[in-house]
py3Dmol code that shows the C-alpha trace and the ligand (Angstrom):
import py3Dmol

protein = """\
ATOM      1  CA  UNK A   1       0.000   0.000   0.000  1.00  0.00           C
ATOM      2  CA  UNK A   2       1.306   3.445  -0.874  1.00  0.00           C
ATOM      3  CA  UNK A   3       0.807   6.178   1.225  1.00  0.00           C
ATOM      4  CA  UNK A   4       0.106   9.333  -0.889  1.00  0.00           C
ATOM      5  CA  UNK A   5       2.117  11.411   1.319  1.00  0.00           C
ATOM      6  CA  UNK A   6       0.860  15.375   0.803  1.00  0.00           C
ATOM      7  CA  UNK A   7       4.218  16.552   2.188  1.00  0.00           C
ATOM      8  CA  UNK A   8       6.543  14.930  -0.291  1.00  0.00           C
ATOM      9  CA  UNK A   9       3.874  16.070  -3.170  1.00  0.00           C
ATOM     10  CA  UNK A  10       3.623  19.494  -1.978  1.00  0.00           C
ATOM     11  CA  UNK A  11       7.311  19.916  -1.558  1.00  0.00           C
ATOM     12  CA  UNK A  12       7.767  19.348  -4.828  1.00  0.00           C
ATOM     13  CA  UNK A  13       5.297  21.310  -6.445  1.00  0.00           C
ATOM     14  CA  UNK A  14       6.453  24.181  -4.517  1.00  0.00           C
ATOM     15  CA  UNK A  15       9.983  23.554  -5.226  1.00  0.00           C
ATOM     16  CA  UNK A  16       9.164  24.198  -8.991  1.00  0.00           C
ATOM     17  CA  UNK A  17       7.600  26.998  -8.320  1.00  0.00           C
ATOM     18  CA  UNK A  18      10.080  28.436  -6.322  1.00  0.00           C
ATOM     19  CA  UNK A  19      12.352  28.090  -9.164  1.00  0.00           C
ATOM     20  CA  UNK A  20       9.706  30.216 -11.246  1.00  0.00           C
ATOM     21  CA  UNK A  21       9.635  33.092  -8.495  1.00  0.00           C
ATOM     22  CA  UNK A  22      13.514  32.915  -8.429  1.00  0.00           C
ATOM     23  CA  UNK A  23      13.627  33.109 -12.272  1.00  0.00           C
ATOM     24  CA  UNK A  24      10.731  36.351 -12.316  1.00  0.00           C
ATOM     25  CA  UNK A  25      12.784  38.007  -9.446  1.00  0.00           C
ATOM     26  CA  UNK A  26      16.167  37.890 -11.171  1.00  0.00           C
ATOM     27  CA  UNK A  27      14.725  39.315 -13.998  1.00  0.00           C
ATOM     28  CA  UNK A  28      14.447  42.427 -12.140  1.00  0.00           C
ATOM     29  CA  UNK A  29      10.109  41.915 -11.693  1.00  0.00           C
ATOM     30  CA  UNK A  30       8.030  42.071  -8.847  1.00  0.00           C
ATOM     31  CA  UNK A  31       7.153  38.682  -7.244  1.00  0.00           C
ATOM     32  CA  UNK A  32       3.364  37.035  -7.503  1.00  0.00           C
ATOM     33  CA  UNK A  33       1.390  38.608  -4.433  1.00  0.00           C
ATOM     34  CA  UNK A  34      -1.823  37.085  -3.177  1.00  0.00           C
ATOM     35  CA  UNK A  35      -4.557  38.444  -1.210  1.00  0.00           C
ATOM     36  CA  UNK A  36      -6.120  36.906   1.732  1.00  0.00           C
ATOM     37  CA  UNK A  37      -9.364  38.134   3.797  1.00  0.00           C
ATOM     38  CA  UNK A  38     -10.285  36.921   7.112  1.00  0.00           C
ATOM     39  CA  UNK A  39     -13.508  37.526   8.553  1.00  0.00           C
ATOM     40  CA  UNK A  40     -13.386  36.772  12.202  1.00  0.00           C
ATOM     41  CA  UNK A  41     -11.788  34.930  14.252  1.00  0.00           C
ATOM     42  CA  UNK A  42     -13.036  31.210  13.209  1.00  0.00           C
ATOM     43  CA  UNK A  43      -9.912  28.637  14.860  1.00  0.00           C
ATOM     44  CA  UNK A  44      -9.801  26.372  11.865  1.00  0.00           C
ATOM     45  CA  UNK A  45      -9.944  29.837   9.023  1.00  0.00           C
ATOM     46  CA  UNK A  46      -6.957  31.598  11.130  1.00  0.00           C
ATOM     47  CA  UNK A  47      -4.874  27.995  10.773  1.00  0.00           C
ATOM     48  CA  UNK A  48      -5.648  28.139   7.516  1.00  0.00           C
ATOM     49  CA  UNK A  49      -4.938  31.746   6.200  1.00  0.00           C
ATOM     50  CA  UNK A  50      -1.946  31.594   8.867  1.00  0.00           C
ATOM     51  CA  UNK A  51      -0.905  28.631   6.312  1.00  0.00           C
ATOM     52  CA  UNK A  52      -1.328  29.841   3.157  1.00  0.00           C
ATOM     53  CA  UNK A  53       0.476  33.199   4.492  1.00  0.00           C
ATOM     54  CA  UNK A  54       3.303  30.880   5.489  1.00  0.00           C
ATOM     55  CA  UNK A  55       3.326  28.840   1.859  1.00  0.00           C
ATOM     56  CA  UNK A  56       3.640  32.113  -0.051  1.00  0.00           C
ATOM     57  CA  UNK A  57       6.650  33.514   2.121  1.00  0.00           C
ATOM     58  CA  UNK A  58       8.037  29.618   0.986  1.00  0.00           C
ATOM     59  CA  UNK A  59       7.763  29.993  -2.559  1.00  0.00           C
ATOM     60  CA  UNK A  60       8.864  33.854  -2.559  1.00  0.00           C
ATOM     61  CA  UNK A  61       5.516  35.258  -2.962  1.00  0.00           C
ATOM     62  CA  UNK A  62       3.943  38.707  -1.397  1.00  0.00           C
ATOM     63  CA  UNK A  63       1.286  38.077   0.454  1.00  0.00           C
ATOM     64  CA  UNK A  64      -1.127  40.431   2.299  1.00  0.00           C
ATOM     65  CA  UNK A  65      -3.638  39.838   5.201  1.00  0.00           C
ATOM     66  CA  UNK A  66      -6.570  41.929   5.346  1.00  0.00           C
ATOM     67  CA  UNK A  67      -8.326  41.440   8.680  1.00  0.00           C
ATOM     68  CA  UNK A  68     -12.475  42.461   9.081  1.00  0.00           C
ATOM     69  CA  UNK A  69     -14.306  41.801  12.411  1.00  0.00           C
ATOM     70  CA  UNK A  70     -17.172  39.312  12.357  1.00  0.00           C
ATOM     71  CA  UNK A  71     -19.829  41.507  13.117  1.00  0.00           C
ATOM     72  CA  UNK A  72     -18.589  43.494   9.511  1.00  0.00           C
ATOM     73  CA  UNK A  73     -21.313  44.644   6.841  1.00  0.00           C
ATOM     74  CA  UNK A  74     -20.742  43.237   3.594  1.00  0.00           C
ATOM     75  CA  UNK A  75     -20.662  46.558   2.032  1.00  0.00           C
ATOM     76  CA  UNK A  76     -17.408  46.875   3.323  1.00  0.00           C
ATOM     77  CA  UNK A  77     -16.208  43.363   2.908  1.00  0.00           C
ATOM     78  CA  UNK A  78     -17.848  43.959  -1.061  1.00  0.00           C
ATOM     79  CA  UNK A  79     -15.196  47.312  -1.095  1.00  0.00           C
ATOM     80  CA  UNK A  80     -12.554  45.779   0.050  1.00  0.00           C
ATOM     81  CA  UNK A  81     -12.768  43.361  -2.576  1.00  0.00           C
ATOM     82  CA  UNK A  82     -13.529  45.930  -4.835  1.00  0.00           C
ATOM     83  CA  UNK A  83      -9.626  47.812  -4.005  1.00  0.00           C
ATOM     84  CA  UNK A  84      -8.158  44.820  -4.366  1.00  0.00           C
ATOM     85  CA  UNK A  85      -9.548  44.057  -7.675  1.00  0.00           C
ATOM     86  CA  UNK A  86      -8.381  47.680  -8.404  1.00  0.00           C
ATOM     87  CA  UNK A  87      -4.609  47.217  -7.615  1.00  0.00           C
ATOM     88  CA  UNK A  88      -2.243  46.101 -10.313  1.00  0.00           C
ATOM     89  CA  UNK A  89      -0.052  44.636  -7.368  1.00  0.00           C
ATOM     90  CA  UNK A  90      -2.561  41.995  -6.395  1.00  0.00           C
ATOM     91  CA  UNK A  91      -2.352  38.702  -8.543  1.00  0.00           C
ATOM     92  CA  UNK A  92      -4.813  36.361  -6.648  1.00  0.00           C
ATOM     93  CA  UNK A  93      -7.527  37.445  -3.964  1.00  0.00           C
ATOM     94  CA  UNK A  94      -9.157  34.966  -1.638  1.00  0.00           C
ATOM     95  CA  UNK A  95     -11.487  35.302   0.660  1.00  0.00           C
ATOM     96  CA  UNK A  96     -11.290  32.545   3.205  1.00  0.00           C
ATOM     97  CA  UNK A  97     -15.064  30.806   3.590  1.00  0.00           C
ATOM     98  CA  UNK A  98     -17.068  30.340   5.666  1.00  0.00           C
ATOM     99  CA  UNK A  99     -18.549  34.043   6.098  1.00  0.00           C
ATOM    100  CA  UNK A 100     -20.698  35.541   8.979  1.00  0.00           C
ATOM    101  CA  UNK A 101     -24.372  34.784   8.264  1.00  0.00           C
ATOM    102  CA  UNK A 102     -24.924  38.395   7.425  1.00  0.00           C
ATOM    103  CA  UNK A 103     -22.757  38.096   4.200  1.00  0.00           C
ATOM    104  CA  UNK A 104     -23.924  36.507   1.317  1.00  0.00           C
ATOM    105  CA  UNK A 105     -20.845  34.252  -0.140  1.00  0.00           C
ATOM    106  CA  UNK A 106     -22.154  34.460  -3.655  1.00  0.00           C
ATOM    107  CA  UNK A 107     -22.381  37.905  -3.465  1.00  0.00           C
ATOM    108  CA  UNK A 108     -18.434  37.677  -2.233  1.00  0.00           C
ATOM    109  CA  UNK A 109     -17.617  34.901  -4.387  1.00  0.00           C
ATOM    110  CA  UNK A 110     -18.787  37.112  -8.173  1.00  0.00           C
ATOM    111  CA  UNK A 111     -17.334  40.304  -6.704  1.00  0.00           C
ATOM    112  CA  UNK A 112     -13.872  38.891  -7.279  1.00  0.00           C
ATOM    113  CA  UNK A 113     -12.109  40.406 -10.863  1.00  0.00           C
ATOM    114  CA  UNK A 114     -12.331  36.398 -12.738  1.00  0.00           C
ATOM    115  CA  UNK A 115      -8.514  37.442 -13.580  1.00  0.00           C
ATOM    116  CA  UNK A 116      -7.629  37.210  -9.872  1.00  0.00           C
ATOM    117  CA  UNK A 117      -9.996  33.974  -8.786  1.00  0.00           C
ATOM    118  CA  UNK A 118      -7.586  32.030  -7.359  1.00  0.00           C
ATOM    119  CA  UNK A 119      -9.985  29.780  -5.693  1.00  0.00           C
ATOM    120  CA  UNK A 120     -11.609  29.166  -8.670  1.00  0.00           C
ATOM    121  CA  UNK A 121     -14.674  29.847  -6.839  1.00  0.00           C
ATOM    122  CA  UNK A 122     -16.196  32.488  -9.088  1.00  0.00           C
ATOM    123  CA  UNK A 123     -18.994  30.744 -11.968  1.00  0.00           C
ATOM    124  CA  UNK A 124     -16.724  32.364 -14.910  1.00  0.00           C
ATOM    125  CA  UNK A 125     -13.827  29.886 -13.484  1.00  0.00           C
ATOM    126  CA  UNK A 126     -16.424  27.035 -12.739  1.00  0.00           C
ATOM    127  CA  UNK A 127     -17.939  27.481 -16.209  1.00  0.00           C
ATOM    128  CA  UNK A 128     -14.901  27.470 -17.900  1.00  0.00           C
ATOM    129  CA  UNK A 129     -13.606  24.266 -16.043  1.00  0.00           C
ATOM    130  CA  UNK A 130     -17.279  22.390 -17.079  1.00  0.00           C
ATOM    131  CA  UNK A 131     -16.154  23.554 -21.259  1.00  0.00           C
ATOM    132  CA  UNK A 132     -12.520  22.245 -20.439  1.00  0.00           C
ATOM    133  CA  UNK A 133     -11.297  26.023 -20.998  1.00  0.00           C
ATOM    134  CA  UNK A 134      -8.258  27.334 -19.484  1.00  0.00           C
ATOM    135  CA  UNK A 135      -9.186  28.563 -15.674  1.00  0.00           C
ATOM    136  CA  UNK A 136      -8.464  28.935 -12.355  1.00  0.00           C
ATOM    137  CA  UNK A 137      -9.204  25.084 -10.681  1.00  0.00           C
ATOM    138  CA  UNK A 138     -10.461  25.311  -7.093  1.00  0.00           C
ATOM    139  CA  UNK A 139      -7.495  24.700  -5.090  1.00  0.00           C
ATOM    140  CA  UNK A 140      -8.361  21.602  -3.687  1.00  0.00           C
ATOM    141  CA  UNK A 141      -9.425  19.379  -6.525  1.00  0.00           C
ATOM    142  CA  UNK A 142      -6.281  21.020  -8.277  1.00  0.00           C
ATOM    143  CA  UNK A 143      -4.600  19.375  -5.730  1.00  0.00           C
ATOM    144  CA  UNK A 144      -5.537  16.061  -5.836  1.00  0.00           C
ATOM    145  CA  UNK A 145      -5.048  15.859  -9.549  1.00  0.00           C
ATOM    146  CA  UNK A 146      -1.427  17.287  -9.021  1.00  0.00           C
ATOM    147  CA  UNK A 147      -1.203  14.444  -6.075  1.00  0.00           C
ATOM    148  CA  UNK A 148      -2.120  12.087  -9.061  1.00  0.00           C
ATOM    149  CA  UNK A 149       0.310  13.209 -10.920  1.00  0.00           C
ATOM    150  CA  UNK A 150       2.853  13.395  -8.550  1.00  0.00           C
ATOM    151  CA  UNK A 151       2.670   9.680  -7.469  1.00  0.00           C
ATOM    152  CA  UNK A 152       1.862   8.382 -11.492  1.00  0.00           C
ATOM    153  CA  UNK A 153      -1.686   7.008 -10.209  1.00  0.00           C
ATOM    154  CA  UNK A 154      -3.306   5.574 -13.436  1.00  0.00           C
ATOM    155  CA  UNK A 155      -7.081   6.661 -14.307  1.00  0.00           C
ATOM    156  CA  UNK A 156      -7.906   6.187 -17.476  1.00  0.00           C
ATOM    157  CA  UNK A 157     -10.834   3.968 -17.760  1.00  0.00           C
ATOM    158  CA  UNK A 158     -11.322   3.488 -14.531  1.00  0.00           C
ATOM    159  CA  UNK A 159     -14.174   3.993 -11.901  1.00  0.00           C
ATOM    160  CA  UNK A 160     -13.932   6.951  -9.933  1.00  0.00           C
ATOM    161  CA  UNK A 161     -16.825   7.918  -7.423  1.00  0.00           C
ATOM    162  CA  UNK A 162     -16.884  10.747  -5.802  1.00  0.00           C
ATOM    163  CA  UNK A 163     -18.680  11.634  -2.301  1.00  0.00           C
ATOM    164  CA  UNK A 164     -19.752  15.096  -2.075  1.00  0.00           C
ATOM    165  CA  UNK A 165     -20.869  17.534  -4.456  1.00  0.00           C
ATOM    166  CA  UNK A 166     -19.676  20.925  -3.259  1.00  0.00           C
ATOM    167  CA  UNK A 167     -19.120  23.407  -5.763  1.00  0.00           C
ATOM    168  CA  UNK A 168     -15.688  24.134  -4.488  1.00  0.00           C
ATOM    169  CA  UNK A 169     -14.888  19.947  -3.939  1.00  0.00           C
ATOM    170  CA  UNK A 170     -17.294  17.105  -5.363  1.00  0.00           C
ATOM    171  CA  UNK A 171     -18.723  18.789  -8.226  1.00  0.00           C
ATOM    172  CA  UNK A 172     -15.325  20.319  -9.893  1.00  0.00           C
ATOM    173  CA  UNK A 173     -13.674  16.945  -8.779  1.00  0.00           C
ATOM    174  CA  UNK A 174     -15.975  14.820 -10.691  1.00  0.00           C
ATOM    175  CA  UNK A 175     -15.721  17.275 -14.147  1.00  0.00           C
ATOM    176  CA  UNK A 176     -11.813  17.282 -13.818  1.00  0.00           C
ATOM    177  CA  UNK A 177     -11.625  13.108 -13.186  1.00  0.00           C
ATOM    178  CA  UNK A 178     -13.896  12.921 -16.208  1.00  0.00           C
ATOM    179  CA  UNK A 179     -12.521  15.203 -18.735  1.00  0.00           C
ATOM    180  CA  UNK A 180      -9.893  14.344 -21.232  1.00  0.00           C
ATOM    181  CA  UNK A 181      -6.545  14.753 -19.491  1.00  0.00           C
ATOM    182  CA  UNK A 182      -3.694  12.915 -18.355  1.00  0.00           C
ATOM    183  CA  UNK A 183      -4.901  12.022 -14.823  1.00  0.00           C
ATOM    184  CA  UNK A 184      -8.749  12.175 -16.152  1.00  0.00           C
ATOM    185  CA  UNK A 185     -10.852  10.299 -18.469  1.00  0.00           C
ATOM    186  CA  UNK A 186     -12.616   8.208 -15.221  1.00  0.00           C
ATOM    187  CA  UNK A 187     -16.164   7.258 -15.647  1.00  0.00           C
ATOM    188  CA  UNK A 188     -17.122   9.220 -12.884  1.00  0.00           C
ATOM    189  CA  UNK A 189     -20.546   8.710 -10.258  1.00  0.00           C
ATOM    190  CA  UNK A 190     -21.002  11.554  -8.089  1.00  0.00           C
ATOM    191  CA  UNK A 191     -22.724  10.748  -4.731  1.00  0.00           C
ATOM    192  CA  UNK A 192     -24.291  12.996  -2.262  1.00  0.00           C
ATOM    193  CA  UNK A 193     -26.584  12.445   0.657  1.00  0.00           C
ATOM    194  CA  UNK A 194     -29.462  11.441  -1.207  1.00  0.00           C
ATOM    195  CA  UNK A 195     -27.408   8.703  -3.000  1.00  0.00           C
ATOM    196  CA  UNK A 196     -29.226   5.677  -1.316  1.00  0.00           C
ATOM    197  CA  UNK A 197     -27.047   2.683  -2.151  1.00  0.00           C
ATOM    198  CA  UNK A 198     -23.890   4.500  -1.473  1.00  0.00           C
ATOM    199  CA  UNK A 199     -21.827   1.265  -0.334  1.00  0.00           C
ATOM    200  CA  UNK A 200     -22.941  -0.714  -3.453  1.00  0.00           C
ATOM    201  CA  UNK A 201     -21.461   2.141  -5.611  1.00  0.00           C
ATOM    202  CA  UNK A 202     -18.038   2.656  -3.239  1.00  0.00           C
ATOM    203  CA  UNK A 203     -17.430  -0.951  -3.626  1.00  0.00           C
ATOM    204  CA  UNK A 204     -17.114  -1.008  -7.302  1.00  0.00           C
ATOM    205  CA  UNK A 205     -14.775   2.120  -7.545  1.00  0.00           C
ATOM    206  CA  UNK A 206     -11.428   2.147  -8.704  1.00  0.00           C
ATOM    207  CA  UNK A 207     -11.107   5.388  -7.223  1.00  0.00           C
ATOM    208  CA  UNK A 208     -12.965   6.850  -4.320  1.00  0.00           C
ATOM    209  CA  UNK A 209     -12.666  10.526  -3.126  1.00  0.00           C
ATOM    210  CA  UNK A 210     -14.448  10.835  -0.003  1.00  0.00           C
ATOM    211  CA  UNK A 211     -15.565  14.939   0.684  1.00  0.00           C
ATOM    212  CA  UNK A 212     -18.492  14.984   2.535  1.00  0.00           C
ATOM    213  CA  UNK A 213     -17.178  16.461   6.112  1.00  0.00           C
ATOM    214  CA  UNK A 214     -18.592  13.286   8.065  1.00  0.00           C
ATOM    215  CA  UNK A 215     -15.594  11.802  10.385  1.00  0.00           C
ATOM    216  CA  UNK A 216     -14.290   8.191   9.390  1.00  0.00           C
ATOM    217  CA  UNK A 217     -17.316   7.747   6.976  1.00  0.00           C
ATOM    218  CA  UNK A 218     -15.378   5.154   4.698  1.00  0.00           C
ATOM    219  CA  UNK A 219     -14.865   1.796   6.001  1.00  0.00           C
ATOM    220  CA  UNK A 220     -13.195  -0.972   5.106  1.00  0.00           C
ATOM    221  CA  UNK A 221     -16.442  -2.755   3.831  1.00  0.00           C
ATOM    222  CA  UNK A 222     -17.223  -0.152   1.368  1.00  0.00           C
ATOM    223  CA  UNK A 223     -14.117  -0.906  -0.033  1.00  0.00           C
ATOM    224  CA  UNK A 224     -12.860  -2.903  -2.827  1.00  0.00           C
ATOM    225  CA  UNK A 225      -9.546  -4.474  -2.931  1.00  0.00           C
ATOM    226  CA  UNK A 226      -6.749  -2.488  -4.344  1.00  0.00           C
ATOM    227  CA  UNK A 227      -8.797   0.772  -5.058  1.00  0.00           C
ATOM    228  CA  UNK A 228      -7.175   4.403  -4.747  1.00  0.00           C
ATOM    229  CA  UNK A 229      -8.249   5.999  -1.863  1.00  0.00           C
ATOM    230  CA  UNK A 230      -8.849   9.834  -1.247  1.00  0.00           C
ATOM    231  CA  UNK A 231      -9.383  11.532   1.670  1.00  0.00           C
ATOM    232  CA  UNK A 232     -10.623  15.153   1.561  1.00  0.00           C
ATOM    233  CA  UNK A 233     -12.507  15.347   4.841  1.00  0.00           C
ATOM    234  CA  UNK A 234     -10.938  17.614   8.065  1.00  0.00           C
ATOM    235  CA  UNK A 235     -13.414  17.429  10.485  1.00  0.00           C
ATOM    236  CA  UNK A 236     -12.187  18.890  14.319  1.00  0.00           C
ATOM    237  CA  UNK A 237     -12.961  15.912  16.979  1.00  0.00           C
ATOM    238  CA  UNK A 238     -13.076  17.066  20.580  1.00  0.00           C
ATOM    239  CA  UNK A 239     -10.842  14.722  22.160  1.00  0.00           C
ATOM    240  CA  UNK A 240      -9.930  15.752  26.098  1.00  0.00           C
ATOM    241  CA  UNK A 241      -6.542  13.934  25.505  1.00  0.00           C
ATOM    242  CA  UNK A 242      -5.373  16.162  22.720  1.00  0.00           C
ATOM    243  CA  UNK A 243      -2.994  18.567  23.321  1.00  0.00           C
ATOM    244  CA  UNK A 244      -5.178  21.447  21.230  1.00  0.00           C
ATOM    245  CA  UNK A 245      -9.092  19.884  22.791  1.00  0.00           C
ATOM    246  CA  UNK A 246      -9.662  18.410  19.344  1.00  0.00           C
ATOM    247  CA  UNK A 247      -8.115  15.878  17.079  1.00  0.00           C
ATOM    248  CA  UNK A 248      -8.394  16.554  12.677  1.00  0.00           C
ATOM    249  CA  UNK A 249     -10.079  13.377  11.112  1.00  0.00           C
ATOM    250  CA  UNK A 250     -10.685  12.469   7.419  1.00  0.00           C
ATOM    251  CA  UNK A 251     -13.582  11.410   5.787  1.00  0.00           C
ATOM    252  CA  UNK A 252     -12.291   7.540   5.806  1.00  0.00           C
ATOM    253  CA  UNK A 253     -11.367   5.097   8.847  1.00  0.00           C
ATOM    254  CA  UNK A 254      -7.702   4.881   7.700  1.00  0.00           C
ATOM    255  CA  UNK A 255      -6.667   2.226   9.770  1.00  0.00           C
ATOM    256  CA  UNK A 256      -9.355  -0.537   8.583  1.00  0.00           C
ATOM    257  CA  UNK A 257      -9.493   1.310   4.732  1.00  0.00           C
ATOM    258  CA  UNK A 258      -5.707   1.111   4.230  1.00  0.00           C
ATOM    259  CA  UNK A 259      -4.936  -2.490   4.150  1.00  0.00           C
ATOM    260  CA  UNK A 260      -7.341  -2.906   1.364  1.00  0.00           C
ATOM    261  CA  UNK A 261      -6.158   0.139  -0.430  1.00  0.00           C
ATOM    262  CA  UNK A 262      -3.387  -0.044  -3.104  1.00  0.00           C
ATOM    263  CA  UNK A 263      -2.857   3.752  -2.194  1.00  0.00           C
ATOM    264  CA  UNK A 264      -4.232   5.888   0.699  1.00  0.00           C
ATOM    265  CA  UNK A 265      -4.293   9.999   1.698  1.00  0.00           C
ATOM    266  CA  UNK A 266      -3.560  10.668   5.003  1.00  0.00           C
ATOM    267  CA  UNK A 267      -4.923  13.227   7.131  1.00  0.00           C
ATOM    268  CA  UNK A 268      -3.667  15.413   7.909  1.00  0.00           C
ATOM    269  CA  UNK A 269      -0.541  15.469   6.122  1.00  0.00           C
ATOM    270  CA  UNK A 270      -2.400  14.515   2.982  1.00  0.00           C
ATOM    271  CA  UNK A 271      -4.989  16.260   0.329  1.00  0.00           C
ATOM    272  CA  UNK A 272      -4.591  19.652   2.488  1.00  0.00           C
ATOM    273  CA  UNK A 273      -1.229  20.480   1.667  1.00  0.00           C
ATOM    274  CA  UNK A 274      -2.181  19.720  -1.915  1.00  0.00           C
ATOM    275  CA  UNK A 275      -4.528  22.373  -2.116  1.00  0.00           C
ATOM    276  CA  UNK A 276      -2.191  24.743  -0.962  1.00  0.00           C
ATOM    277  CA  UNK A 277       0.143  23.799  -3.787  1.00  0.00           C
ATOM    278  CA  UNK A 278      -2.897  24.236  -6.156  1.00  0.00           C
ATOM    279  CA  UNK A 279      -3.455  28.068  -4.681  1.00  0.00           C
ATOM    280  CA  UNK A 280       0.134  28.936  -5.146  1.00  0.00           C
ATOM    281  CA  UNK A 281       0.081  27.400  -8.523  1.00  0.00           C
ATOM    282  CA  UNK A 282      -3.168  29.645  -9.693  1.00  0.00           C
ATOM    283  CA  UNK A 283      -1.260  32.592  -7.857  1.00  0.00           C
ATOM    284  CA  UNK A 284       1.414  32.071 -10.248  1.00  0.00           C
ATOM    285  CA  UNK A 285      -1.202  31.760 -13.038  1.00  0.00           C
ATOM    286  CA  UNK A 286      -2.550  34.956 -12.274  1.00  0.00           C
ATOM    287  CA  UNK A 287       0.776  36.662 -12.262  1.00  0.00           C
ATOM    288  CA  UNK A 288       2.090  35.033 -15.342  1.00  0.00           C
ATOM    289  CA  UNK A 289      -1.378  36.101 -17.509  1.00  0.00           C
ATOM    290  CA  UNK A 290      -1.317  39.788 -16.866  1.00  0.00           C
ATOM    291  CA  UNK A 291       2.447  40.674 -16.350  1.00  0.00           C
ATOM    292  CA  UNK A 292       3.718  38.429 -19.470  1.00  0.00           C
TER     293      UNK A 292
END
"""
ligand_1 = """\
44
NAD
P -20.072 20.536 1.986
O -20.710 20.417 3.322
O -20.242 21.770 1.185
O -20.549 19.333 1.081
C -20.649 18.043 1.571
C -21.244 17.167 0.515
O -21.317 15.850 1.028
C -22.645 17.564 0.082
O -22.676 17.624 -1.331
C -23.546 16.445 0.594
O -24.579 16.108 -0.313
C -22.562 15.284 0.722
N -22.959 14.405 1.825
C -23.236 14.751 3.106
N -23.564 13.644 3.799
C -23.504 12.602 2.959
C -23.740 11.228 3.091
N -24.121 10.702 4.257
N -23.575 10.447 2.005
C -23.179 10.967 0.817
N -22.928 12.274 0.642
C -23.095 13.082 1.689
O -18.536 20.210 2.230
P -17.199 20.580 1.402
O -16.961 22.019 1.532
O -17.242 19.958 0.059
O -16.129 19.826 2.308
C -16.182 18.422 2.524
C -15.110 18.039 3.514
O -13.838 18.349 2.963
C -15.164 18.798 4.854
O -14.683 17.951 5.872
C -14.186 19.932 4.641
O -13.646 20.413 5.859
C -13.143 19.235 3.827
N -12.321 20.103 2.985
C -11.010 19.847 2.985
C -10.177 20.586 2.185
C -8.726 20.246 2.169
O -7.922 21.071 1.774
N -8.346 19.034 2.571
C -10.683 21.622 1.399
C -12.044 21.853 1.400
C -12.866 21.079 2.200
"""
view = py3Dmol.view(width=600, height=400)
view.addModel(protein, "pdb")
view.setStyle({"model": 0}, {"cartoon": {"style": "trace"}})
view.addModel(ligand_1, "xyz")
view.setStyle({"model": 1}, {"stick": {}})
view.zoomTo()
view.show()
């Protein structure tokens, strides 16, 4: 069983971009600079932004934090978006979800310039990804393909079903594992939570990517011997005996799933990294198309 470890993956996406940023800076340019806004003070957004902050510093990229409080109207959180569409310095904006229930996130999500999407969030990036157009992929499905890549998992042909149907997971996973590229052309099922034989449909995949935010929902019996297995889920467990009050889970119960597997995702250590190597590769996208 191979463990499709999200730290040697990620390192080495980032190390080839690093060598971009090194190549852009020496020719006397400024480097890619993303955009990140935090609303509140949400534990598991903070680690997050705090990450992707850290990643950018890695790879040689600007980054800038723009802090609003929780209780902030969305007028202001629509300007601020607004500026940073505005600036010529900003490549990528994000704007880290979930938002306060007074903000609408599509509102948020089609204020962003579709030049600077760097999610891949916006429906000018999601329609161009359904047409097979060049776009912005969200990060985290961007990921996993790179992960494929990365660790020369076949697909072709195969059976790839996919739980969850997010627009910024499932649904964008199940159009990239099904379109005609190197580490797609799957027959793909998409499942969601009105999928009622759900095991029956697991057990003959070839490829399962579980992203439905329910703790250690895989198990070994939905399973089928050998199959690829992909764990998107980070769910926070309160555990007493954890250092932090919580423990991070996946979607699938590793321990029973991975003997049967032929090649597992940790987590953590696994698909999250990958998405950050996805973000800093559509930051890099963004810079490239307007300042070449
Ligand atoms: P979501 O809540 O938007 O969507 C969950 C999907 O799962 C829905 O489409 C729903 O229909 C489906 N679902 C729920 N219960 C189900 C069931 N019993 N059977 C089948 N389908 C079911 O969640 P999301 O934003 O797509 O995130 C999913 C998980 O992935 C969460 O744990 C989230 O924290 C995690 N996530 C991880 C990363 C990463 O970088 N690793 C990135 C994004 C999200």
């Amino acid at each position: 069983m191979l463990v499709l470890d999200g730290k040697i993956a990620s390192a080495a996406v980032k190390q080839e971009i690093l060598a971009q940023t090194e190549v852009i800076l020496s020719s006397g340019k400024r480097a890619p600079h993303l955009a990140a806004i935090l609303v509140g003070t949400n534990g598991a957004s903070e680690t997050y932004v705090a990450s992707k902050v850290k990643n950018c510093e890695e790879v040689g990229f600007m980054s800038t934090l723009i802090r609003l409080e929780s209780d902030v109207a969305e007028s202001v959180l629509l300007e601020a978006i607004a500026s940073l569409n505005n600036d010529p310095t900003v490549d990528g904006i994000l704007v880290q979800l979930p938002l306060p229930k007074q903000i609408s996130e599509q509102k948020v999500i089609e204020a962003i310039d579709p030049l600077k999407d760097v999610d891949g969030f916006h429906p000018s990036s999601a329609g161009k990804l359904v047409q097979g157009l060049p776009t912005f992929i969200p990060a985290t499905p961007y990921g996993i393909m790179l992960m494929l890549e990365h660790f020369d998992i076949p697909t072709k042909g195969k059976h790839a079903v996919v739980i969850g149907r997010s627009n910024i997971v499932g649904r964008p996973m199940s159009i990239l594992l099904s379109s005609n590229l190197k580490r797609g052309n799957c027959t793909v099922t998409i499942c969601h939570s009105h999928t009622p034989n759900l095991k029956e449909v697991c057990l003959s995949a070839d490829i399962i990517v579980a992203a439905l935010g329910k703790p250690e929902f895989v198990k070994a019996d939905m399973v089928k011997e050998g199959a690829v297995i992909i764990d998107v889920g980070i769910t926070r467990v309160e555990d007493a005996t954890a250092k932090k009050g919580f423990r991070i889970k996946g979607d699938v119960a590793y321990a029973e799933v991975s003997p049967k597997a032929s090649a597992i995702t940790p987590v953590p250590g696994g698909v999250g990294l990958m998405t950050i190597a996805g973000l800093l590769k559509n930051t890099l996208q963004a810079y490239l198309t307007t300042q070449q």
